[in-house]
C-alpha positions in Angstrom: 21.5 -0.8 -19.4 19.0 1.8 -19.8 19.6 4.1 -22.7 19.4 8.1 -22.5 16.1 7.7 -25.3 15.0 5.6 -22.5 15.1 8.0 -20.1 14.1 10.8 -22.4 11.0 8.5 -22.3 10.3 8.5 -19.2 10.8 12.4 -18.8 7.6 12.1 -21.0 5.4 9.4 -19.0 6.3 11.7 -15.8 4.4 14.8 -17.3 1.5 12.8 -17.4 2.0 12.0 -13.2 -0.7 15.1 -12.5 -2.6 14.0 -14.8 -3.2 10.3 -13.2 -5.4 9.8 -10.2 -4.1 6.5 -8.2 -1.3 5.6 -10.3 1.0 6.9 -7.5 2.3 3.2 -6.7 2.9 2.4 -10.4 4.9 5.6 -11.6 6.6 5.2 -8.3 8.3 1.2 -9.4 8.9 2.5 -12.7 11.1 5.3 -11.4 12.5 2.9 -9.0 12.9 0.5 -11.8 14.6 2.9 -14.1 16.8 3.9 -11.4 17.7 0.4 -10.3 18.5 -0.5 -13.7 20.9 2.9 -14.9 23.0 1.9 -12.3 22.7 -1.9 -11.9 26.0 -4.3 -12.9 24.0 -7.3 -13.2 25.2 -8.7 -10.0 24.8 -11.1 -9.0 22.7 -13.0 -11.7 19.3 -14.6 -10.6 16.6 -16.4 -11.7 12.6 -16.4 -11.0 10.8 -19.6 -12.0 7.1 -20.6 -11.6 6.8 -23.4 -9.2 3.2 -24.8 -8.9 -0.1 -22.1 -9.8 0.5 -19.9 -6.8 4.0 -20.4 -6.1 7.6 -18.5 -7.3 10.9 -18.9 -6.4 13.7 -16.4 -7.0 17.1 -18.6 -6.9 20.5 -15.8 -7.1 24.0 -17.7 -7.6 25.8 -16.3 -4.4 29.3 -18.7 -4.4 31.4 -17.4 -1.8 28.9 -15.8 0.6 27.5 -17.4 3.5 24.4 -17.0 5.7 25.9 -14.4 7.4 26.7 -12.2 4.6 23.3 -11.9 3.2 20.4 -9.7 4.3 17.0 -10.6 3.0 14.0 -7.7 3.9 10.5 -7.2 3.1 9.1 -3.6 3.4 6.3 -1.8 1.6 5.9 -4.6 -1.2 9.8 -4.3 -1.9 12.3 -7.4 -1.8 15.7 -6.4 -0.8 18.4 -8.7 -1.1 22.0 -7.3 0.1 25.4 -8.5 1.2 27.4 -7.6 3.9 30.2 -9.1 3.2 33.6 -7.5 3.0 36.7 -8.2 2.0 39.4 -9.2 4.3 42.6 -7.4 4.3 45.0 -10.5 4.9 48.1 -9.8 4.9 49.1 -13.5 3.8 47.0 -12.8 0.4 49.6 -12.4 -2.5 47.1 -12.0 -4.9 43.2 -11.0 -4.8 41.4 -12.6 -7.7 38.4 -13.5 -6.0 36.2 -10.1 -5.0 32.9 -10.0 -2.6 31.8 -7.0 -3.7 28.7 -5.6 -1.7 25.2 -5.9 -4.0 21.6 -4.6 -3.3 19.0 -6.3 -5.4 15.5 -5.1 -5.2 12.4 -6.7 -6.4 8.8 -5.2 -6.1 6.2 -7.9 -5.1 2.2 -7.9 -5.8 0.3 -7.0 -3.2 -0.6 -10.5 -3.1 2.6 -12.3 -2.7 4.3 -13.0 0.2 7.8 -14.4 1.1 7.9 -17.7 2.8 11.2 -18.6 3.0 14.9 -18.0 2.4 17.8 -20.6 1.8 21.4 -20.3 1.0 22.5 -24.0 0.1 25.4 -25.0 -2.1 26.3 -20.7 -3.2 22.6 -20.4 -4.4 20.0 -18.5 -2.3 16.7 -19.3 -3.3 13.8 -17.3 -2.1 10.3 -18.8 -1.9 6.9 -17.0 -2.6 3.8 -17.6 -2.6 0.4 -15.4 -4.0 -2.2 -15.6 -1.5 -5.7 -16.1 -3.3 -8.4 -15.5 -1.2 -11.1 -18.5 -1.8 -13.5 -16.2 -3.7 -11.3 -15.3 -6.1 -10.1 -18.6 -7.2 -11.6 -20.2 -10.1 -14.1 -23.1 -9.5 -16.8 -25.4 -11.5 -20.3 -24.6 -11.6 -22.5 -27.6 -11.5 -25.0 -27.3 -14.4 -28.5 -29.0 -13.5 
């Protein structure tokens, strides 16, 4: 929950936007974020682990949606994970304990990282990534002679 001092904050860190030369990108994701998060519910819960040096997965617990209720999208270094799931209007239902509620989770990605694959197995969707280090850039032992 983001807290109105919070966003007095960021009132503050916005003045200094003019004042910023090629910082559009970052005061951009942490309006986004701030935005996200005032209104987020926390659903549904996830995870992001390290898997390997280059490698992330981000796993969300998704019991009750199938393959065909989730939308995964990449666009301008953004992760969107959405449901499109709704809920059925049966008429046999006595009683509705069990809501699929429609979600939008967003995650900003590096400029390096890109998303290699998406699975939904057992009500948990897991989301592979991977950072893409060009050769130069990686570390490597000098021989001394």
């Amino acid at each position: 929950m983001v807290t109105s001092k919070a966003l007095s904050l960021l009132d503050n860190f916005n003045q200094l936007t003019p004042y910023a030369v090629g910082f559009d990108r970052v005061f951009d994701q942490l309006n986004t974020y701030v935005a996200n998060n005032a209104t987020s519910t926390g659903f549904p819960p996830y995870n992001i682990r390290k898997d390997g040096e280059y490698n992330f997965v981000i796993e969300m617990a998704l019991a009750g949606f199938g393959k065909k209720d989730i939308e995964v999208e990449v666009a301008d270094g953004t992760l969107t994970v959405k449901s499109v799931k709704e809920n059925s209007e049966d008429d046999s239902t006595l009683y509705r304990g069990i809501s699929y509620r429609r979600f939008e989770r967003k995650f900003t990605l590096a400029d390096d990282i890109i998303v290699k694959d998406a699975k939904l197995e057992n009500g948990m969707l897991s989301i592979d990534l991977e950072r893409v280090v060009p050769e130069e850039k990686k570390p490597r032992l000098i021989t001394v002679k």
